[in-house]
GUFILO-85234 format. One record per residue: residue number from 1; residue in three letters; x, y, z of N, C-alpha, C in turn. Coordinates in steps of 0.05 Angstrom, whole numbers. Layout:
BEGIN
{NUM,ALA,{X,Y,Z},{X,Y,Z},{X,Y,Z}}
...
REM end
This chain:
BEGIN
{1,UNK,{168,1088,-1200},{196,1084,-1195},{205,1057,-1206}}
{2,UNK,{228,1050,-1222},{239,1031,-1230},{258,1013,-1206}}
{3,UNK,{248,1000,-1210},{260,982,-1182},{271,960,-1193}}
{4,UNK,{286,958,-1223},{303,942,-1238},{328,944,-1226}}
{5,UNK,{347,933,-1235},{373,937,-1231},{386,918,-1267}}
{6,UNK,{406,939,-1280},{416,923,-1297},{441,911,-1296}}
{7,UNK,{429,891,-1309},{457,863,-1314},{470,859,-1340}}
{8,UNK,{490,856,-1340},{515,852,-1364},{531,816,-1355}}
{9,UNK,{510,799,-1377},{529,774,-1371},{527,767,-1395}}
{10,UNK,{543,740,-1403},{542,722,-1430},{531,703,-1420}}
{11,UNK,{510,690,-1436},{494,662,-1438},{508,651,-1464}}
{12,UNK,{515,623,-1459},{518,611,-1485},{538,617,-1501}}
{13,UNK,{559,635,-1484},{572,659,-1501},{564,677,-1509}}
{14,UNK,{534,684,-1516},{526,708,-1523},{523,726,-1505}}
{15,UNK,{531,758,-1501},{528,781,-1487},{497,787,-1490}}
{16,UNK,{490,791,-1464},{457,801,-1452},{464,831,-1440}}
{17,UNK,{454,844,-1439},{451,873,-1436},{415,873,-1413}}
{18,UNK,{415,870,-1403},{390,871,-1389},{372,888,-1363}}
{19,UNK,{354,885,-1355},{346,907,-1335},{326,880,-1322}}
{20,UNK,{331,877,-1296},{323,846,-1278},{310,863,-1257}}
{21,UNK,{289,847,-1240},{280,850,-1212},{303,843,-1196}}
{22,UNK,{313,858,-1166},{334,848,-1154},{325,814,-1147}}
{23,UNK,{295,815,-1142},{285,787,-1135},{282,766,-1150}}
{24,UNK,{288,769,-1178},{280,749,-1196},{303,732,-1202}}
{25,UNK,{292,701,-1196},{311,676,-1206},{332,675,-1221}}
{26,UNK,{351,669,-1227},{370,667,-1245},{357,645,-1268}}
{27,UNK,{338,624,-1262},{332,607,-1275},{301,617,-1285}}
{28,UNK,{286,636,-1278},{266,647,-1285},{269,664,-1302}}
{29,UNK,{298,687,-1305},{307,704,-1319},{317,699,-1345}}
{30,UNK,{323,662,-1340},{330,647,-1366},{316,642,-1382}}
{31,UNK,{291,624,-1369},{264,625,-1386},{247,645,-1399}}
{32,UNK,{240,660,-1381},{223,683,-1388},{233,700,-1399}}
{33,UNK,{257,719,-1394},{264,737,-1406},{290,727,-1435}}
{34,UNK,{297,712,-1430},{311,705,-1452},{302,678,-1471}}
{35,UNK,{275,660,-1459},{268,644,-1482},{279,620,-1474}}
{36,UNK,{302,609,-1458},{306,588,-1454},{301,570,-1438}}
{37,UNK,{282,554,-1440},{274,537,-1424},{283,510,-1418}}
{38,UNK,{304,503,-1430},{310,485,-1420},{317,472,-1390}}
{39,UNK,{319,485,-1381},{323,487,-1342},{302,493,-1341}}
{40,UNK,{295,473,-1323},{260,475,-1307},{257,479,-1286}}
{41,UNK,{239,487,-1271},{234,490,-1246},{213,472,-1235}}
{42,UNK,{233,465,-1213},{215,430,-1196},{207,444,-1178}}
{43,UNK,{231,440,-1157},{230,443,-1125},{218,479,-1119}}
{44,UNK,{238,481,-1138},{247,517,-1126},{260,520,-1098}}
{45,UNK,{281,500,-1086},{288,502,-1064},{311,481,-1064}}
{46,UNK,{326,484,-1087},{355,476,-1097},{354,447,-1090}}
{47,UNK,{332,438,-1080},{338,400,-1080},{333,389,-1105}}
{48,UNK,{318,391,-1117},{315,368,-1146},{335,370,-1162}}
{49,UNK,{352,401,-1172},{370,390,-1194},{357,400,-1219}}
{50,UNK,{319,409,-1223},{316,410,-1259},{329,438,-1265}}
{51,UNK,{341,456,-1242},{344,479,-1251},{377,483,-1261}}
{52,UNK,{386,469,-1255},{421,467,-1258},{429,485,-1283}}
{53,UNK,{444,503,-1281},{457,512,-1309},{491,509,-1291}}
{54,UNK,{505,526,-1315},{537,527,-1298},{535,563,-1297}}
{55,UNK,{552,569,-1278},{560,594,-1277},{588,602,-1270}}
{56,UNK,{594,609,-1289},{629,612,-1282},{636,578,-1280}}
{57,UNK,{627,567,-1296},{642,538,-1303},{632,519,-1278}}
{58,UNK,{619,526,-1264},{607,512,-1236},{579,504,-1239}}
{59,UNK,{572,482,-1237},{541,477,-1232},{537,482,-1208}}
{60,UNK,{508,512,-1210},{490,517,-1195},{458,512,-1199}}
{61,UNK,{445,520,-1182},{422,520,-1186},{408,544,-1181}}
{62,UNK,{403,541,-1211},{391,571,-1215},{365,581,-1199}}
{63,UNK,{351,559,-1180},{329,574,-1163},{340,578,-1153}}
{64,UNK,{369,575,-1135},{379,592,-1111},{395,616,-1120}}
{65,UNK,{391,625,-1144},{410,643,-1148},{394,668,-1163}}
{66,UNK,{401,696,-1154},{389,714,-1159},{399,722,-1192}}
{67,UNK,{383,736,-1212},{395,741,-1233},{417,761,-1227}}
{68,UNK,{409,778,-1206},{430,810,-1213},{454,789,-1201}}
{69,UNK,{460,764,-1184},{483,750,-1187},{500,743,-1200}}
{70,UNK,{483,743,-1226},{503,733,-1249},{512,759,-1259}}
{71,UNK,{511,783,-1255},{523,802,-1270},{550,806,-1270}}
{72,UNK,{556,804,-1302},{591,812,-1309},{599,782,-1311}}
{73,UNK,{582,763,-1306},{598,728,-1305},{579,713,-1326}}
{74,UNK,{599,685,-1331},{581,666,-1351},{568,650,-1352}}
{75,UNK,{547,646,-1360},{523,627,-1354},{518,609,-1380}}
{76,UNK,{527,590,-1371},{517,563,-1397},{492,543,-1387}}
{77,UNK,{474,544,-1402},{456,534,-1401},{455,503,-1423}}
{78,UNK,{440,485,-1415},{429,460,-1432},{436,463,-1465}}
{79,UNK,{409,487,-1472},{415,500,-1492},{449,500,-1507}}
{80,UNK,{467,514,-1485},{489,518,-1501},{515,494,-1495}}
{81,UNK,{499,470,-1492},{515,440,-1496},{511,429,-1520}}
{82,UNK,{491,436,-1535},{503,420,-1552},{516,408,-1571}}
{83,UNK,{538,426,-1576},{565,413,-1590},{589,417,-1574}}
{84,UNK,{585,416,-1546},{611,420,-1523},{617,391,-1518}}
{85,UNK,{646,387,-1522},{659,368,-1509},{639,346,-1506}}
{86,UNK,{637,335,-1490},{617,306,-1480},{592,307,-1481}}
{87,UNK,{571,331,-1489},{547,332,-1479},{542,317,-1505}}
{88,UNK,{556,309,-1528},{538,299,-1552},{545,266,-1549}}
{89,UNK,{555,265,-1537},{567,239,-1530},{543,222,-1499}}
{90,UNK,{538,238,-1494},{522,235,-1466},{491,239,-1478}}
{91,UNK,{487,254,-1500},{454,259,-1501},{457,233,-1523}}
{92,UNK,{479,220,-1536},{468,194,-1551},{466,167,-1531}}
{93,UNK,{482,180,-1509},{486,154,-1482},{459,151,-1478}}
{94,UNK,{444,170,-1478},{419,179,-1446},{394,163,-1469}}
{95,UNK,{403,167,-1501},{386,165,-1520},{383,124,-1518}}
{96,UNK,{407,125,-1524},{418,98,-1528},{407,78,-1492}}
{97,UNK,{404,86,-1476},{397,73,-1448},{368,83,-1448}}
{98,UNK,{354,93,-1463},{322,107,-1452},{332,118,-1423}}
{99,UNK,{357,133,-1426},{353,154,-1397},{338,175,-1395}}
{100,UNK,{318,179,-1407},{312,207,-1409},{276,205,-1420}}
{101,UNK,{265,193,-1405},{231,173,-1408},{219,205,-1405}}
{102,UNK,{212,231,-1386},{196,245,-1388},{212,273,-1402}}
{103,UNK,{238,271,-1386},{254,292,-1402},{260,320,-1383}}
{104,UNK,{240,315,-1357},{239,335,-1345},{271,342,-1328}}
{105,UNK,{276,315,-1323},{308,331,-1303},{322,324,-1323}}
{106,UNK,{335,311,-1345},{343,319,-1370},{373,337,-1370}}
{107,UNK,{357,361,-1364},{380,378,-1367},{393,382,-1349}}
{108,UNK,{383,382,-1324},{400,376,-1301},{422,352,-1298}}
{109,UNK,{411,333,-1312},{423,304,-1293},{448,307,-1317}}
{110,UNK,{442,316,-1344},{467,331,-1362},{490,352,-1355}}
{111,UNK,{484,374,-1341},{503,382,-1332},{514,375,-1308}}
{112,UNK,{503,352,-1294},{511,346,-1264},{533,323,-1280}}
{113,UNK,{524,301,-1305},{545,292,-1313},{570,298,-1326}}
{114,UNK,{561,322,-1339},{587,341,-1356},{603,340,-1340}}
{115,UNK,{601,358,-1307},{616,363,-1297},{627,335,-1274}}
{116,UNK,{617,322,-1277},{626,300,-1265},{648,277,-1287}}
{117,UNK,{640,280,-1313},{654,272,-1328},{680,293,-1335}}
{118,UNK,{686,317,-1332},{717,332,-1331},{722,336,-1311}}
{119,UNK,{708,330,-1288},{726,325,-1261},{735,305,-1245}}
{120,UNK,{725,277,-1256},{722,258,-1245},{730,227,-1263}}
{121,UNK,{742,239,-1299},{738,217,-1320},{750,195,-1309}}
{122,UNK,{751,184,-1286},{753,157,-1275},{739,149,-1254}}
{123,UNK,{712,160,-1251},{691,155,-1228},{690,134,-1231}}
{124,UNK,{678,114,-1219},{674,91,-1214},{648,85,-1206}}
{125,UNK,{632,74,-1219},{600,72,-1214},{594,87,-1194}}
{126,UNK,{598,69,-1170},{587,93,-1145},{595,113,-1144}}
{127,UNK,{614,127,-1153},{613,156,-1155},{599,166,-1176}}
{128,UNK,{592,157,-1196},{576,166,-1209},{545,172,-1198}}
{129,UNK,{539,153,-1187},{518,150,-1170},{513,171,-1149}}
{130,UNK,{534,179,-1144},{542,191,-1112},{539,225,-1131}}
{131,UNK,{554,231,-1156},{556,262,-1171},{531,268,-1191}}
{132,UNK,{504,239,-1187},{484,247,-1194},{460,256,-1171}}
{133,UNK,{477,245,-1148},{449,247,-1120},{444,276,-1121}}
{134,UNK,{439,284,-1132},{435,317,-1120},{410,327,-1145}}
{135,UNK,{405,306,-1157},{383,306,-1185},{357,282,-1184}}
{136,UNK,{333,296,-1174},{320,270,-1179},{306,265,-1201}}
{137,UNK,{296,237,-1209},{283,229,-1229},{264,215,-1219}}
{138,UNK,{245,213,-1230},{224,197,-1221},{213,178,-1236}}
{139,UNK,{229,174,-1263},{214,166,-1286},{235,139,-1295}}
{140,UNK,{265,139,-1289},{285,122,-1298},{290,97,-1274}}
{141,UNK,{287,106,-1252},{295,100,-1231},{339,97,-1223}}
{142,UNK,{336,118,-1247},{368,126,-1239},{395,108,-1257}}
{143,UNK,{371,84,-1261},{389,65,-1260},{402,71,-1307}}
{144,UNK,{382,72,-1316},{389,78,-1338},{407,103,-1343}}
{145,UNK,{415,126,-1333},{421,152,-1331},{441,145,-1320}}
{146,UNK,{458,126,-1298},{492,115,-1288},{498,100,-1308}}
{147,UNK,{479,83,-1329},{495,61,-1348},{503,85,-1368}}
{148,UNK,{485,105,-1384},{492,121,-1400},{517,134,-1389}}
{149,UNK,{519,148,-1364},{536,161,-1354},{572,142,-1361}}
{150,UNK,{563,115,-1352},{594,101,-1343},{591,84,-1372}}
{151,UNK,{575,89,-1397},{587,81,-1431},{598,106,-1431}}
{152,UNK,{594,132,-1428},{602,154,-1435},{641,151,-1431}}
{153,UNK,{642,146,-1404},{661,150,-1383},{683,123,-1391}}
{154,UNK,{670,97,-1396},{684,74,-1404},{697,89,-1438}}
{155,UNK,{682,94,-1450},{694,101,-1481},{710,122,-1481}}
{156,UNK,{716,141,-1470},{728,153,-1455},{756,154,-1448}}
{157,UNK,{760,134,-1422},{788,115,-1417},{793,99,-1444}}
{158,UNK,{778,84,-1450},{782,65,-1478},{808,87,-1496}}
{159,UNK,{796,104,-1500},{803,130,-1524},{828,137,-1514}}
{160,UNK,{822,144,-1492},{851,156,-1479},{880,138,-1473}}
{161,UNK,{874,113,-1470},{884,85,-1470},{900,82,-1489}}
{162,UNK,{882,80,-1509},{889,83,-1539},{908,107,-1548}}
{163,UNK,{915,132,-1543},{927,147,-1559},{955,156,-1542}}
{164,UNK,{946,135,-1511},{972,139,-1494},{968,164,-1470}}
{165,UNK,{946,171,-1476},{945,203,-1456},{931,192,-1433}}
{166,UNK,{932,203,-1413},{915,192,-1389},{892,212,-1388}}
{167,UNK,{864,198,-1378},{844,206,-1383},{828,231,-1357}}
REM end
């Protein structure tokens, strides 16, 4: 007996056509069945953050989330940042501060900033601080990964300053 269930979502913008365990990860379904590994699995119990993708424009975490969940909705992964808006701007930040020493939360602490950088482009250190707590690192001690974050965020206002638009 087939005890699949199929799913219809876009990754990356690309359309998946697929046949999932009702039980299998949204972030396991990423890796394994489609190749993308960039989202890792730490915790498996939505505290660390390496699993983060967006879904329907929201950062989740894909160990708490079932694949047949994402069916019919969009899933952007690591993978499909990079030529979006700020993520090239942020992976020369992360480059430029050594934020990114093992690489493992990486893609998390990136989409926790994307979306903290179009919701927030006037955070203020401690909020920056405050829209990364939900990601740990073990390797930066955080502190390089808020400077990249707030050059990202300073050049940013600078730009917007500059052409008259508010940021």
């Amino acid at each position: 007996m087939d005890d699949t269930r199929a799913i219809h979502l876009h990754v990356n913008g690309e359309p998946h056509h697929c046949r999932v365990s009702p039980r299998q990860h949204l972030v396991d379904f990423l890796r394994e069945d489609l190749g993308l590994t960039g989202s890792h699995l730490g915790c498996e119990h939505g505290v660390c953050g390496a699993c983060s993708v967006r879904l329907d424009g929201q950062v989740v975490r894909g160990c708490l989330v079932l694949a047949v969940q994402a069916d019919g909705r969009a899933v952007e992964t690591v993978e499909g940042l990079t030529e979006r808006g700020c993520a090239r701007d942020l992976q020369e930040a992360f480059v430029a501060r050594n934020a990114l020493q093992c690489g493992y939360c990486t893609s998390g602490m990136l989409m926790a900033a994307i979306e903290l950088i179009e919701t927030r482009p006037d955070a203020t250190r401690e909020e920056v601080r405050l829209g990364i707590s939900g990601n740990y690192c073990r390797c930066t001690g955080y502190q390089a990964i808020v400077d990249a974050i707030c050059d990202v965020l300073a050049a940013r206002q600078t730009a917007a300053s500059r052409t008259g638009a508010l940021a």
